[in-house]
N, C-alpha and C positions, 0 to 999 in steps of 0.2 A: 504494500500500500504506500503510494507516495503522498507525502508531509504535505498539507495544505498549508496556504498562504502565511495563514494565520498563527502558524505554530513554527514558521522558523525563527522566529528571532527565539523563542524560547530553546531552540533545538542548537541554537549558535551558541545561546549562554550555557547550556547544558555541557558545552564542547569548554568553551573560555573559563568559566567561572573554576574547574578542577585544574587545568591548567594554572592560571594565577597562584592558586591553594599552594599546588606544589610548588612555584617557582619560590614561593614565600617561602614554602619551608624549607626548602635547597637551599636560598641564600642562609635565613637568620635563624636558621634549625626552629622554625615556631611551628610547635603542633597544632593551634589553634588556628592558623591559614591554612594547614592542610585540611584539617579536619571540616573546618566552616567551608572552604573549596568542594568538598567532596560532600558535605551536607545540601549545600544550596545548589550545586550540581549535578545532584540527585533529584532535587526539589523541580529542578528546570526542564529535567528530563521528563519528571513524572506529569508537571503541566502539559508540556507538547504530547505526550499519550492522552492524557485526559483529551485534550482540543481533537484530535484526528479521531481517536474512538468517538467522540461526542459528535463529530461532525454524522458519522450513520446514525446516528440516536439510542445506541445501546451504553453509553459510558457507566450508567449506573451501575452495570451487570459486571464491568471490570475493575472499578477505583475500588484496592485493598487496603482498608484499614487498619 
């Protein structure tokens, strides 16, 4: 299934936001950019699923809480 419109910038920060995390913790050894990178870019991912599932109108039957 290809990514509608609407969910790439999320699908971009999903890519960027772990990226940043790491480079922060690479440079100044901080766990808390890695972790906050990999949290929020998880977060980013899980929107852009949410918006593409939700575009057929079945999202409620996927989003795991």
């Amino acid at each position: 299934m290809a990514a509608t419109g609407q969910s790439h910038l999320d699908l971009a920060l999903a890519v960027l936001v772990p990226v940043g995390g790491f480079m922060g913790y690479r440079k100044a050894k901080s766990l808390p950019s890695l972790l906050g990178g990999l949290g929020f870019g998880a977060a980013f991912a899980g929107t852009a699923y949410v918006i593409n599932v939700g575009a057929s109108g079945n999202f409620h039957r996927h989003v795991v809480v």
